[in-house]
Structures are given as structure tokens and as C-alpha cells.
Backbone and ligand atoms as CSV (ligand in chain L), in Angstrom:
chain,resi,resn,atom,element,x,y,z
A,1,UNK,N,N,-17.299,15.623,-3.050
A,1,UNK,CA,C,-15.905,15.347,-2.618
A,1,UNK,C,C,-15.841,13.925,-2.041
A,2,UNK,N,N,-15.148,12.876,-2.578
A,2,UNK,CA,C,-15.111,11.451,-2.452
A,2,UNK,C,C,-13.791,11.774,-1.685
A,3,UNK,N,N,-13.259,11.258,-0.277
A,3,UNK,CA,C,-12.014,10.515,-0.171
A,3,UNK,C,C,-12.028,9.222,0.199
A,4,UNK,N,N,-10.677,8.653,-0.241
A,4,UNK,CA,C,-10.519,7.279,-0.209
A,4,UNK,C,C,-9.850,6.710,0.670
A,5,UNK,N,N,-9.513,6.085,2.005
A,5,UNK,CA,C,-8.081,5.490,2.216
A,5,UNK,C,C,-7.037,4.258,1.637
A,6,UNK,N,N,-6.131,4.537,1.677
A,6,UNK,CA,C,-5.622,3.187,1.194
A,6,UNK,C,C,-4.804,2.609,1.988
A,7,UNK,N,N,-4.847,1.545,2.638
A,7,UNK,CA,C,-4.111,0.923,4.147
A,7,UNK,C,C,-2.917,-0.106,3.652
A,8,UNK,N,N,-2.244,0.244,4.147
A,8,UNK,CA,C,-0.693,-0.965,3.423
A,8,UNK,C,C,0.627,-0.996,4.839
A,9,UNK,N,N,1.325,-1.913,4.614
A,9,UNK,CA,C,2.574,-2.312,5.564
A,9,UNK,C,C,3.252,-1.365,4.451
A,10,UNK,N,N,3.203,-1.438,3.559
A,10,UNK,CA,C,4.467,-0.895,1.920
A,10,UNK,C,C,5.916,-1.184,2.526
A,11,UNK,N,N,6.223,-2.322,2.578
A,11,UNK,CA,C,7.325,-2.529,3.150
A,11,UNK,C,C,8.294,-3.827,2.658
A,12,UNK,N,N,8.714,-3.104,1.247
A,12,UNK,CA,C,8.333,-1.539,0.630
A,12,UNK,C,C,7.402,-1.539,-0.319
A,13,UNK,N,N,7.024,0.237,-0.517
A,13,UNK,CA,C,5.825,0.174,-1.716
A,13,UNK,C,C,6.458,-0.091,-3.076
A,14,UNK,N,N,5.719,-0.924,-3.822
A,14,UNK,CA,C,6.046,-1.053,-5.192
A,14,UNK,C,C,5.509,-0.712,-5.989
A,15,UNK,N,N,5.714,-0.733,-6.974
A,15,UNK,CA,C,5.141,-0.225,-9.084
A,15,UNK,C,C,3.595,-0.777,-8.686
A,16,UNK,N,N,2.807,-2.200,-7.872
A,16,UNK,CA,C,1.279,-2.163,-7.818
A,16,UNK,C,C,0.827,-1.361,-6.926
A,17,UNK,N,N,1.250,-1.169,-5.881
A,17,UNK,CA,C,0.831,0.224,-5.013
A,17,UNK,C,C,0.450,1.365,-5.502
A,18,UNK,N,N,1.607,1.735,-6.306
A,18,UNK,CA,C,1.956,2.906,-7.057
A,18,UNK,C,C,0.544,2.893,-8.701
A,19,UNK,N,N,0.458,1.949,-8.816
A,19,UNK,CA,C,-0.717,2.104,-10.161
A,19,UNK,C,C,-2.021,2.117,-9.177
A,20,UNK,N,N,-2.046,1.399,-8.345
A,20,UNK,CA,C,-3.457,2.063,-7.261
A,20,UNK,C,C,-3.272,3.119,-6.836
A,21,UNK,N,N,-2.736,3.764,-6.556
A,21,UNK,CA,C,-2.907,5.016,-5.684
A,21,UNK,C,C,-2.525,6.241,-7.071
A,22,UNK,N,N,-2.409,5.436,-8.154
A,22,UNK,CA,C,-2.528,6.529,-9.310
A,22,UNK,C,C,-3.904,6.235,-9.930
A,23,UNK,N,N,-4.613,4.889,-10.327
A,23,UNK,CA,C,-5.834,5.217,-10.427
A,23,UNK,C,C,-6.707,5.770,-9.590
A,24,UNK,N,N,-6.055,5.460,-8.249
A,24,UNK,CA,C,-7.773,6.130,-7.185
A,24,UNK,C,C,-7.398,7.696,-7.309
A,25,UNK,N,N,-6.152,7.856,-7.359
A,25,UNK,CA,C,-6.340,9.501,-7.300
A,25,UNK,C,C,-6.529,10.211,-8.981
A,26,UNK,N,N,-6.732,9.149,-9.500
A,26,UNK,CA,C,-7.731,9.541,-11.139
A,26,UNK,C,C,-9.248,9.271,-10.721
A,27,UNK,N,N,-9.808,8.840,-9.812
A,27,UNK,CA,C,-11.297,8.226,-9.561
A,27,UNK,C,C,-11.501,9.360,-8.670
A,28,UNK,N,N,-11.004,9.355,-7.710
A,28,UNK,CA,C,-11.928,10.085,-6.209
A,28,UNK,C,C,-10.839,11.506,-6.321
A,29,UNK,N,N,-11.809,12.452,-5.690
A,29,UNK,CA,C,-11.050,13.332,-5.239
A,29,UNK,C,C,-9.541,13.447,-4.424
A,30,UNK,N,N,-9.288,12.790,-3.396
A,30,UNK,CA,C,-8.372,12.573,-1.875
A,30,UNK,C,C,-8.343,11.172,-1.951
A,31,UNK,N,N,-6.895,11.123,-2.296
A,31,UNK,CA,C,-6.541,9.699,-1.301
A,31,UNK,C,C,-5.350,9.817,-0.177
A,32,UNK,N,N,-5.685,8.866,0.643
A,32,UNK,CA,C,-5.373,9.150,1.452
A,32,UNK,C,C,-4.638,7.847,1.834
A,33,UNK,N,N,-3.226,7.790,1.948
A,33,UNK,CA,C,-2.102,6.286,2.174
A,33,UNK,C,C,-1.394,5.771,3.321
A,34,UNK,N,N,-2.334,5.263,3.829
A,34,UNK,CA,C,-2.174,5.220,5.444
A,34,UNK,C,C,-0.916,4.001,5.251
A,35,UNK,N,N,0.422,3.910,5.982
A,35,UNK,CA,C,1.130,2.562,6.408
A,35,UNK,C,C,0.825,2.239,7.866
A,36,UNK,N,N,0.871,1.441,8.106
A,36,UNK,CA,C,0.679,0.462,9.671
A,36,UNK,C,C,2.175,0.690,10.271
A,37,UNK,N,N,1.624,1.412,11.335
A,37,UNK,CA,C,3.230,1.142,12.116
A,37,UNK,C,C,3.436,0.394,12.629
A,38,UNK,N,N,2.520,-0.844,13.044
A,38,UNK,CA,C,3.455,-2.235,13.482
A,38,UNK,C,C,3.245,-3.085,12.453
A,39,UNK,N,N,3.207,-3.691,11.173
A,39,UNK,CA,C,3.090,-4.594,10.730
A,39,UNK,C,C,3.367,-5.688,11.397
A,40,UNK,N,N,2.067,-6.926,11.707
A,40,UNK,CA,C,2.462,-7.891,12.057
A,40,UNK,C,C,3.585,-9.003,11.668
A,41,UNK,N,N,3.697,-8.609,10.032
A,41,UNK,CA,C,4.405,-9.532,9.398
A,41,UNK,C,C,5.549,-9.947,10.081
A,42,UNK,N,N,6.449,-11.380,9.514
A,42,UNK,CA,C,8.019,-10.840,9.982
A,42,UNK,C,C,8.578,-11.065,8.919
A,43,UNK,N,N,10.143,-10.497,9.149
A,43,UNK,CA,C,10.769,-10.312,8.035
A,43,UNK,C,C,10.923,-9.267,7.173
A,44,UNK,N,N,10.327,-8.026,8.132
A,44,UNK,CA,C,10.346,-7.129,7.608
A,44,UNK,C,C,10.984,-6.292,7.123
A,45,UNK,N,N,11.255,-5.318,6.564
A,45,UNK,CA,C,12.837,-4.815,5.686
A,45,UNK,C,C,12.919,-3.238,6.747
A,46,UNK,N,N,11.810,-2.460,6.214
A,46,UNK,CA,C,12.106,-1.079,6.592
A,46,UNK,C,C,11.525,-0.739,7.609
A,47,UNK,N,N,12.209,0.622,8.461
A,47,UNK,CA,C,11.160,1.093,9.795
A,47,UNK,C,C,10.365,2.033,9.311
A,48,UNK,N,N,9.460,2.195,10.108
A,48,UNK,CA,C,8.300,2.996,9.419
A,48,UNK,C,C,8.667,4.512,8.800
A,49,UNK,N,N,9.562,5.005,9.323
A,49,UNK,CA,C,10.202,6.446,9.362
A,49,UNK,C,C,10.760,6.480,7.689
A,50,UNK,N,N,11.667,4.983,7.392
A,50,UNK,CA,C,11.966,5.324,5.706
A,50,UNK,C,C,10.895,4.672,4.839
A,51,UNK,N,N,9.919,4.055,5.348
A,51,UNK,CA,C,8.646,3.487,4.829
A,51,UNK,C,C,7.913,5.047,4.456
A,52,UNK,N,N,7.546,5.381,5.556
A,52,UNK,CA,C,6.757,6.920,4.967
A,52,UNK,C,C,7.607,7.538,4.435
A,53,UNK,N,N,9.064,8.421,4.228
A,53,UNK,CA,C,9.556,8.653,3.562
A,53,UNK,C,C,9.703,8.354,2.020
A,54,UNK,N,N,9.469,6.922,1.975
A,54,UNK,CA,C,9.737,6.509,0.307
A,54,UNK,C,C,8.056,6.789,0.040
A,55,UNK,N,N,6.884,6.832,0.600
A,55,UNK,CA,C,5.785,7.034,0.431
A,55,UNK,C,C,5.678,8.054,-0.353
A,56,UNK,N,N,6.282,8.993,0.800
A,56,UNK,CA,C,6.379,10.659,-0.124
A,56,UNK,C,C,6.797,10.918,-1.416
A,57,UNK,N,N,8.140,10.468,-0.923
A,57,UNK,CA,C,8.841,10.676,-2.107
A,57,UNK,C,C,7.877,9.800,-4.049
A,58,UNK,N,N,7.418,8.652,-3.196
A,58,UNK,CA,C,6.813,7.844,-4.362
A,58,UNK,C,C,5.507,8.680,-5.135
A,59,UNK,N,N,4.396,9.265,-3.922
A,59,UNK,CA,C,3.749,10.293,-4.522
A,59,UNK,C,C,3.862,11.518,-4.600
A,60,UNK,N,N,4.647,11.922,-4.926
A,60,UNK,CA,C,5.065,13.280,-4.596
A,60,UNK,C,C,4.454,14.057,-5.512
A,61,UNK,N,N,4.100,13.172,-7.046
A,61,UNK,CA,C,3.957,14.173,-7.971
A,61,UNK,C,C,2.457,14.021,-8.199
A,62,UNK,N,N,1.743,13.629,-7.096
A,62,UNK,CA,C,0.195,13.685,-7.288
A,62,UNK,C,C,-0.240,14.604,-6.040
A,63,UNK,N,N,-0.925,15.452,-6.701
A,63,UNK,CA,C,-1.374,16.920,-5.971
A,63,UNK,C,C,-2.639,16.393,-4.782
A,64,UNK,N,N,-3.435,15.544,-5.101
A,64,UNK,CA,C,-4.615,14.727,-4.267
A,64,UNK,C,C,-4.539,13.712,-3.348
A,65,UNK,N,N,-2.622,13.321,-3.391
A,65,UNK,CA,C,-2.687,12.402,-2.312
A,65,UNK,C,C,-1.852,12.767,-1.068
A,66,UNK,N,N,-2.216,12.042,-0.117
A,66,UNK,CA,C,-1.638,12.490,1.121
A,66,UNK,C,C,-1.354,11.288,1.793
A,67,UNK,N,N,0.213,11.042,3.226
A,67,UNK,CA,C,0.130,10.021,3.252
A,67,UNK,C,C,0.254,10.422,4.953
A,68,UNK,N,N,0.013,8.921,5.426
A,68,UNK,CA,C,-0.081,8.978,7.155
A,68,UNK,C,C,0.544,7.684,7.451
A,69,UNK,N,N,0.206,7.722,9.098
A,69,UNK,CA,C,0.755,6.640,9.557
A,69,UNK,C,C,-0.230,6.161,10.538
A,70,UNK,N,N,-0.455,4.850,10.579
A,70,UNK,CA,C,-1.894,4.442,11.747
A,70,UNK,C,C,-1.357,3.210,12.661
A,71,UNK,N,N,-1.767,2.833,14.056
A,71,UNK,CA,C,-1.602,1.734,14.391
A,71,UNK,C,C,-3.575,1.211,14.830
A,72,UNK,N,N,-3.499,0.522,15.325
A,72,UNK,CA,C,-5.390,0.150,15.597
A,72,UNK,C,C,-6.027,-0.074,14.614
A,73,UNK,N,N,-7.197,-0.146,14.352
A,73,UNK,CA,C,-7.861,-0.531,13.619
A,73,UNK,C,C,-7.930,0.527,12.104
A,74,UNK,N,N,-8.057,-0.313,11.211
A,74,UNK,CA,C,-7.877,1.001,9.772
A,74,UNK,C,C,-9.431,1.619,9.937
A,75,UNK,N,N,-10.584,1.072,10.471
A,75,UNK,CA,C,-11.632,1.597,10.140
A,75,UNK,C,C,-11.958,2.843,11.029
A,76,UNK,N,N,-10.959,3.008,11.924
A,76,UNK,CA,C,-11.088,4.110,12.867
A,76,UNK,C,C,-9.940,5.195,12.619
A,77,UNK,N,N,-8.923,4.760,11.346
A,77,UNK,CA,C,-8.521,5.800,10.617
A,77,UNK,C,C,-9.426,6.105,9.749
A,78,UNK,N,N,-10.314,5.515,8.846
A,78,UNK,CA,C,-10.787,5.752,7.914
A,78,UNK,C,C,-12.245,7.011,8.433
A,79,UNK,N,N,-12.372,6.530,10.027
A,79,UNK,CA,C,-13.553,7.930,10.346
A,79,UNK,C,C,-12.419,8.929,10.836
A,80,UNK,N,N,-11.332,8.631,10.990
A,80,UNK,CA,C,-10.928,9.915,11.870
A,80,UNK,C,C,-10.386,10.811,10.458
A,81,UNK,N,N,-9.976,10.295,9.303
A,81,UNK,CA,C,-9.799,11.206,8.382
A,81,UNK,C,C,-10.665,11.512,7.124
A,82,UNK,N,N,-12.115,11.199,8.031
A,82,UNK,CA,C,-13.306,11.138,7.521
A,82,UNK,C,C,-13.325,10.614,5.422
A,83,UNK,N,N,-12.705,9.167,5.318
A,83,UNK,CA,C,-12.774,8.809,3.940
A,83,UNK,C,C,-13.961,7.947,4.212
A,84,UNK,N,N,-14.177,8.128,2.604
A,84,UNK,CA,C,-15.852,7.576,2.484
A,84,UNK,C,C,-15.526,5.783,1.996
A,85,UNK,N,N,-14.322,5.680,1.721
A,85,UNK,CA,C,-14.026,4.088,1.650
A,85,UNK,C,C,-12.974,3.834,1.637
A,86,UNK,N,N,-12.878,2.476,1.991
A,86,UNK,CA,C,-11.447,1.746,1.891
A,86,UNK,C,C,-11.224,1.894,0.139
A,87,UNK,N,N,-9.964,1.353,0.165
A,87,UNK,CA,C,-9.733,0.987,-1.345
A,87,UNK,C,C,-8.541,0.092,-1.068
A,88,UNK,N,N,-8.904,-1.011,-1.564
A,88,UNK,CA,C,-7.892,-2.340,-2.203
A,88,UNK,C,C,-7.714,-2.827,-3.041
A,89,UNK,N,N,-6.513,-3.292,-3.487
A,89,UNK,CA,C,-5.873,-3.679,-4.498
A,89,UNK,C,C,-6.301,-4.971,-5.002
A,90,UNK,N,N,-6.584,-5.648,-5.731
A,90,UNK,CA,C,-7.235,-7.064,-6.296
A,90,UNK,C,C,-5.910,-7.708,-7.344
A,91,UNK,N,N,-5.170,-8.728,-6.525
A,91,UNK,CA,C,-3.771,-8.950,-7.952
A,91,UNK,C,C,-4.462,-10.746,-8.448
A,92,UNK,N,N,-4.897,-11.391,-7.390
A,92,UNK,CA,C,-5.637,-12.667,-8.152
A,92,UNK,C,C,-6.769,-12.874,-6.679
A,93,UNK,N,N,-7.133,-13.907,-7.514
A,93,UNK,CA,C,-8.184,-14.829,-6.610
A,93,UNK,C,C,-7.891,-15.010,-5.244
A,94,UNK,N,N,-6.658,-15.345,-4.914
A,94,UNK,CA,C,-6.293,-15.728,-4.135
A,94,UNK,C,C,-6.345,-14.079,-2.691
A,95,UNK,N,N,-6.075,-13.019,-3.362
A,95,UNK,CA,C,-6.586,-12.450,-3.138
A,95,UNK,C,C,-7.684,-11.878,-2.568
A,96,UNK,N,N,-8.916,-12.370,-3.553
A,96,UNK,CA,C,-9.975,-12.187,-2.972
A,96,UNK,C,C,-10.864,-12.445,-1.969
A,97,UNK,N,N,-9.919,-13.791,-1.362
A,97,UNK,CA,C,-10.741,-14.516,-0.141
A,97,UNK,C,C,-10.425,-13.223,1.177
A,98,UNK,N,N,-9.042,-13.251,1.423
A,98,UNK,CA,C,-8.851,-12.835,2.534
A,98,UNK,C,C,-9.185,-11.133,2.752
A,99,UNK,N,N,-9.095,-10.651,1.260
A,99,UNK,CA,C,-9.919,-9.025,1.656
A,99,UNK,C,C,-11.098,-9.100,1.366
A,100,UNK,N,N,-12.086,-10.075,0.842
A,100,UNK,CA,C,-13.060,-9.595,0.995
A,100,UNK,C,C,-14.208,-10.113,2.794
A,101,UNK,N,N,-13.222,-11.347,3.296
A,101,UNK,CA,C,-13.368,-11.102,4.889
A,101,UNK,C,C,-12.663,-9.725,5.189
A,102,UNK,N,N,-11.956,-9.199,4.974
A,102,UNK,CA,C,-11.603,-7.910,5.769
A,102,UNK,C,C,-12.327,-7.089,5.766
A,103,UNK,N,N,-12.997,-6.804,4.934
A,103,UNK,CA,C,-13.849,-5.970,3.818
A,103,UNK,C,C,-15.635,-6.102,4.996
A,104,UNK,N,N,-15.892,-7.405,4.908
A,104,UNK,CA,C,-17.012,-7.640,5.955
A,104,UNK,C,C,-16.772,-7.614,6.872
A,105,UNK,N,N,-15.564,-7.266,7.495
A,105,UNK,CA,C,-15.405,-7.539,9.063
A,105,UNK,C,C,-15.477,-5.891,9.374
A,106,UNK,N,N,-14.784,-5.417,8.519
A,106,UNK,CA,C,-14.634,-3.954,8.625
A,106,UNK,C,C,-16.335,-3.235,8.677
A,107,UNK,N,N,-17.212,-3.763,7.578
A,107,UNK,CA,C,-18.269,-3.029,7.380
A,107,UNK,C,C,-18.975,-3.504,8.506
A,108,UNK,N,N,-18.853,-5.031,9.244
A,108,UNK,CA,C,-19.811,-5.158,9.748
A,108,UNK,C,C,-19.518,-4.020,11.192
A,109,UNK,N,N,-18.365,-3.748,11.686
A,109,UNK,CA,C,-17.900,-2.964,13.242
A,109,UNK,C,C,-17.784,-1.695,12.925
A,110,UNK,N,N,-17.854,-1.430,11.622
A,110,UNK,CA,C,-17.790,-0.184,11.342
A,110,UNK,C,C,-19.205,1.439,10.733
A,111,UNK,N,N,-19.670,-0.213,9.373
A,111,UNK,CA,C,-19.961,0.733,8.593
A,111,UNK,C,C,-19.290,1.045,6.978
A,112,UNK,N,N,-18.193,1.124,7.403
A,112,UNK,CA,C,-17.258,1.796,6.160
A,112,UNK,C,C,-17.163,0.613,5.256
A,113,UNK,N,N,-17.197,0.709,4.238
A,113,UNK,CA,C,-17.404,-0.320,2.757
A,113,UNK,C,C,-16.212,-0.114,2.113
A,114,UNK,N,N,-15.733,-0.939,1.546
A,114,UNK,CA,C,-14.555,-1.548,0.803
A,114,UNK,C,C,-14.004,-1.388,-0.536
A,115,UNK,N,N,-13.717,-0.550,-1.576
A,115,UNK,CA,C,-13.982,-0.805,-2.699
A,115,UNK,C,C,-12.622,-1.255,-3.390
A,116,UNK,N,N,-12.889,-2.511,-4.349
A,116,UNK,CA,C,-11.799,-3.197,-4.956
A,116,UNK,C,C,-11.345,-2.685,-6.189
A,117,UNK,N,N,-10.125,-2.426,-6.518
A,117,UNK,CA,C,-9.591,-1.673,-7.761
A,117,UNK,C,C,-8.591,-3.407,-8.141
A,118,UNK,N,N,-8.620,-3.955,-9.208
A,118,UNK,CA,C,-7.710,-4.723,-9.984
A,118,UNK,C,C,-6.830,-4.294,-10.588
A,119,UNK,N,N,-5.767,-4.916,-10.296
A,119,UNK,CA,C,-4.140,-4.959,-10.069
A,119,UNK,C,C,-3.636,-5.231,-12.136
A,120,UNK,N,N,-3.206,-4.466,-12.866
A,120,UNK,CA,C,-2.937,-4.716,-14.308
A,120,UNK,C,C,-1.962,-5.997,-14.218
A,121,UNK,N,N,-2.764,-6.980,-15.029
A,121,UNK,CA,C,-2.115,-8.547,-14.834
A,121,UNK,C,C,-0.378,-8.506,-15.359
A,122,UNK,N,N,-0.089,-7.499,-15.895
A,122,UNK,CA,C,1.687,-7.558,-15.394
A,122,UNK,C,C,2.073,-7.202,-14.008
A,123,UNK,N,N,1.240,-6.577,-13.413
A,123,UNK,CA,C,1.481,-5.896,-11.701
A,123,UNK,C,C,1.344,-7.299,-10.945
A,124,UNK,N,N,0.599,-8.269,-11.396
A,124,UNK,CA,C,-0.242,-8.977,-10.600
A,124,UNK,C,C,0.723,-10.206,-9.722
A,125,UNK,N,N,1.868,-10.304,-9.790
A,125,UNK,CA,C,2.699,-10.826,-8.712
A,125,UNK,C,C,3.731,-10.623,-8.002
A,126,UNK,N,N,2.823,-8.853,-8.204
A,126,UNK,CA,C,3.850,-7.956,-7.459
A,126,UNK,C,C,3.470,-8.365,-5.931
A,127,UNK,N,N,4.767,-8.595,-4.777
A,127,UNK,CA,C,4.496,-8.583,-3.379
A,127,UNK,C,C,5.774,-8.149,-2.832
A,128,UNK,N,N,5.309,-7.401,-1.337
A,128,UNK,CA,C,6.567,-6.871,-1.262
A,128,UNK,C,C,7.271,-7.933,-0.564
A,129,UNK,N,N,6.920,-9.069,0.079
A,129,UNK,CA,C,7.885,-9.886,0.819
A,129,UNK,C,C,8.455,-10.436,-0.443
A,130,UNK,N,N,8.344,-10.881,-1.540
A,130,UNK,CA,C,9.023,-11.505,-2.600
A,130,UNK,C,C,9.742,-10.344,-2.836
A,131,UNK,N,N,9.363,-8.907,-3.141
A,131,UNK,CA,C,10.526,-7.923,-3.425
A,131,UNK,C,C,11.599,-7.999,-2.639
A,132,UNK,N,N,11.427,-7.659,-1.385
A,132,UNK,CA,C,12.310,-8.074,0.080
A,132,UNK,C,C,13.472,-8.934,-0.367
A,133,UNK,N,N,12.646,-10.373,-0.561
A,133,UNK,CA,C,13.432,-11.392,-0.555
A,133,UNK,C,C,14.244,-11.382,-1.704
A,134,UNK,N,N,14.381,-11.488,-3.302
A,134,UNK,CA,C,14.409,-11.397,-4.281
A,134,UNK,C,C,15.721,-10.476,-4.037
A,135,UNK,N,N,15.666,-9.266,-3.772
A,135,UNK,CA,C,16.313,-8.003,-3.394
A,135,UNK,C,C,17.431,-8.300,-2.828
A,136,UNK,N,N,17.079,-9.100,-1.631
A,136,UNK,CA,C,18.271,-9.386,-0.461
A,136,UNK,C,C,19.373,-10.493,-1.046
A,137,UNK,N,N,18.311,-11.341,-2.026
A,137,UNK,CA,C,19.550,-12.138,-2.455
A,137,UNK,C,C,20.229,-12.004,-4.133
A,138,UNK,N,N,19.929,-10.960,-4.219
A,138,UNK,CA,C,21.191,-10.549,-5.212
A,138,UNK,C,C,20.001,-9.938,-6.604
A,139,UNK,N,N,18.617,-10.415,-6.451
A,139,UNK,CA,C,18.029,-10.396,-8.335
A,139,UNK,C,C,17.623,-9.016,-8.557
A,140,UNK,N,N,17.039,-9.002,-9.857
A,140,UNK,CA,C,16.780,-7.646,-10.070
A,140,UNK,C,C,15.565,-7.392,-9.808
A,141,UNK,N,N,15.267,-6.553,-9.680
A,141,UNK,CA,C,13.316,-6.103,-8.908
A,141,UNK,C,C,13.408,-4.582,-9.650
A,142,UNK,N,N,14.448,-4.226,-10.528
A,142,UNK,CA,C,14.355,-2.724,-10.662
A,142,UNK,C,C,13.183,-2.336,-11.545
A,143,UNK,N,N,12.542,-3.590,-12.634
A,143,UNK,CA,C,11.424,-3.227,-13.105
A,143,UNK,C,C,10.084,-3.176,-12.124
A,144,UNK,N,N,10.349,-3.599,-10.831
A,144,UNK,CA,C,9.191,-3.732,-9.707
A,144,UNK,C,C,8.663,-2.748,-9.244
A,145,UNK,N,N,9.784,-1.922,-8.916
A,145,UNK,CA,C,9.575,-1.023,-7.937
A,145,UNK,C,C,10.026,0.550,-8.174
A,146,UNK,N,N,9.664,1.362,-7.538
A,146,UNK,CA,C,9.989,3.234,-8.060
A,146,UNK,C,C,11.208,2.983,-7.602
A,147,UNK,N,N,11.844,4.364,-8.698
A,147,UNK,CA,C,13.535,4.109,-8.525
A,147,UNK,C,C,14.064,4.367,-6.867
A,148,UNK,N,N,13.423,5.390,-5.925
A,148,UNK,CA,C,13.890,5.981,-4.847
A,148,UNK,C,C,13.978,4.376,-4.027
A,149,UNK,N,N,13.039,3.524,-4.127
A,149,UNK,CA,C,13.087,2.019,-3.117
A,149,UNK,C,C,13.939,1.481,-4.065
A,150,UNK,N,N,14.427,1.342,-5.460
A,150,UNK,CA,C,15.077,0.528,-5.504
A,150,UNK,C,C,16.572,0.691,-4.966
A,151,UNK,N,N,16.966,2.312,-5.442
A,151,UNK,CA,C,17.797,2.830,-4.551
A,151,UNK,C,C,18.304,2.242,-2.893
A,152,UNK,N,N,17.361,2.577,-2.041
A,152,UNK,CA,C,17.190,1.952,-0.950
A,152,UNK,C,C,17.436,0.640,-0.738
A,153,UNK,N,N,16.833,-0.663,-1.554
A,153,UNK,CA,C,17.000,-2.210,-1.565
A,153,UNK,C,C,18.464,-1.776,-2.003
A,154,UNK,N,N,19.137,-1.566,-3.042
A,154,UNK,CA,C,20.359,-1.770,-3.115
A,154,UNK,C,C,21.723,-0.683,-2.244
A,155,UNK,N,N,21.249,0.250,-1.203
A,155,UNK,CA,C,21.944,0.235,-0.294
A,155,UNK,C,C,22.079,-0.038,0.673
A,156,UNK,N,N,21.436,-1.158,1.070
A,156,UNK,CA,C,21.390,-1.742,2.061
A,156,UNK,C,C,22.693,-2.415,2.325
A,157,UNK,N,N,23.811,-2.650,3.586
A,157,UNK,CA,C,24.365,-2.979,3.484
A,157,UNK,C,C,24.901,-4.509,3.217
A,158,UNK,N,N,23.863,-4.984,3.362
A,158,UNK,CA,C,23.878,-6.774,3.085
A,158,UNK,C,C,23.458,-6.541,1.606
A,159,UNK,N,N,23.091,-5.234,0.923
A,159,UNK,CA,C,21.844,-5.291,-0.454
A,159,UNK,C,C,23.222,-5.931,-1.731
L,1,LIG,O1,O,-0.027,-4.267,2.866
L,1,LIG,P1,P,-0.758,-5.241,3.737
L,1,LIG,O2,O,0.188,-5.836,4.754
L,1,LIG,O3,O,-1.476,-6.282,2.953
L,1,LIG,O4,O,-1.846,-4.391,4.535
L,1,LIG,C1,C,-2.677,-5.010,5.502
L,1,LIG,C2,C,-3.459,-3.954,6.283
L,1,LIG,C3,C,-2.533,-2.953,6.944
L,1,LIG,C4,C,-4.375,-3.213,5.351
L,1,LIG,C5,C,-4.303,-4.731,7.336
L,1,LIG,O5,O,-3.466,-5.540,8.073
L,1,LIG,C6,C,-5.046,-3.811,8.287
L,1,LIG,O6,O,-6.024,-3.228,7.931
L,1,LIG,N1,N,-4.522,-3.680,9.533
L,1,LIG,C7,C,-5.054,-2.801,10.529
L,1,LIG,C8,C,-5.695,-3.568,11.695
L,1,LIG,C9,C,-7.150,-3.836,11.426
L,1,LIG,O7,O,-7.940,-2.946,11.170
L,1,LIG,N2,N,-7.518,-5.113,11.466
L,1,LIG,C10,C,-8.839,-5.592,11.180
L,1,LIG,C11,C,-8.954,-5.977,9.718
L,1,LIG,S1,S,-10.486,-6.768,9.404
């Protein structure tokens, strides 16, 4: 029995989220989709309450995944819901610098090891602050993202 976590702001989750957390839950037994309840970012769109909500709703139709909510460190979600690894998304190079320091920072205080899944190079400039933004000012993102968030981006009342 492999579980996995997968740590994200998803704010909001999109169509590359959504193809990771459909391959890992084709790979490992349990995944497991933790969002951050404070995202440092700014500019942020949703509160965590319709963030996990569209979570659900986004996996709803995979029997192996489950989703949560964490603030502190991910590697002390990742023992408390005893997964045997991280799992991250890989969309370019650029990419790779800053998770694979996360990746060593994590193993070195932790232990827990990292494993990288690559992003299908049409996914690959998927982000949600460009969805956000893109969204807010009028374009279409409906090929981006699952219909329930796009829903959401376009009722927004400024949407
Ligand atoms: O979707 P994001 O914003 O790229 O996700 C980033 C996230 C939530 C995975 C990252 O910020 C994180 O792990 N935050 C938890 C705090 C933590 O453990 N920090 C140490 C990382 S080395």
C-alpha cells in the first residue's frame, strides 16, 4: 500500500493538477490532496472553504483520492497522514530549480522524499495566478480548467 501526498495553494485547481492527481492515483494506491490554508502568495482569488470544495467536487470521481487541508510544514502532514512521498508536478525547467530545493529541504528535516511526475507539454503553462489573472480580465481559460472552477471564475462578480 503506497500513499502519496500532493501539496498545492489550487487557487484555483486546474486541468495540470487534475492530470497529476489522475496519474498518481493510476500509480500509488492513496492520494492524498492537501491545500495550504494560508498561501503565502498575494493576489489570491479563493478562500480555502471554496478551494476545498472545488477540490472535491474536481475529484470526486476517483475512488483513491482524498482531500485535506494543512497549515505548517507539508512534511509533518505527510507523517501525520502517514504518505510514503511527496508528489510534484514538473511543467518546465524552470520548475525544477525551486522544487527540487524543496524536495532537499524537506528530505533533509524530514526524511520524506519527493517524487516528480511531468506535466503533458500542452498542460505545461498551466498556472493558477495566470488563470486568476487571464479570468479576471475578461479571456477564456475554459479549456484550462474543470468546468465546476470555471463556473466559479465566471461568477464572480467582477468575473
Ligand atoms: O501550489 P503551490 O503554491 O506551488 O504549492 C506550494 C506548497 C504549498 C506545496 C509549498 O508552499 C509548501 O509545501 N508549503 C508548506 C510549508 C512548508 O512545508 N515549507 C517548507 C518547504 S521546503
Amino acid at each position: 500500500m503506497t500513499r502519496v501526498l500532493y501539496p498545492g495553494s489550487f487557487d484555483p485547481v486546474h486541468n495540470g493538477h487534475v492530470e497529476m492527481v489522475e496519474t498518481a492515483a493510476g500509480l500509488f494506491d492513496e492520494v492524498v490532496v492537501a491545500a495550504l490554508i494560508n498561501p503565502s502568495k498575494g493576489g489570491g482569488l479563493l478562500d480555502l472553504e471554496e478551494r476545498m470544495a472545488l477540490l472535491d467536487e474536481c475529484f470526486a470521481h476517483l475512488d483513491n483520492v482524498r482531500t485535506t487541508k494543512f497549515d505548517g510544514l507539508v512534511v509533518d502532514l505527510a507523517t501525520e497522514v502517514e504518505a510514503d512521498f511527496i508528489v510534484k508536478g514538473l511543467r518546465a525547467v524552470s520548475d525544477f530549480e525551486s522544487e527540487l530545493q524543496m524536495a532537499q529541504m524537506n528530505a533533509a528535516i524530514s526524511g520524506v522524499q519527493t517524487l516528480f511526475l511531468p506535466t503533458a507539454s500542452r498542460r505545461s503553462f498551466l498556472a493558477s495566478r495566470l488563470i486568476r489573472e487571464v479570468a479576471r480580465l475578461g479571456g477564456d481559460v475554459s479549456d484550462m480548467v474543470p468546468p465546476a472552477v470555471l463556473k466559479r471564475l465566471l461568477d464572480r462578480p467582477d468575473g
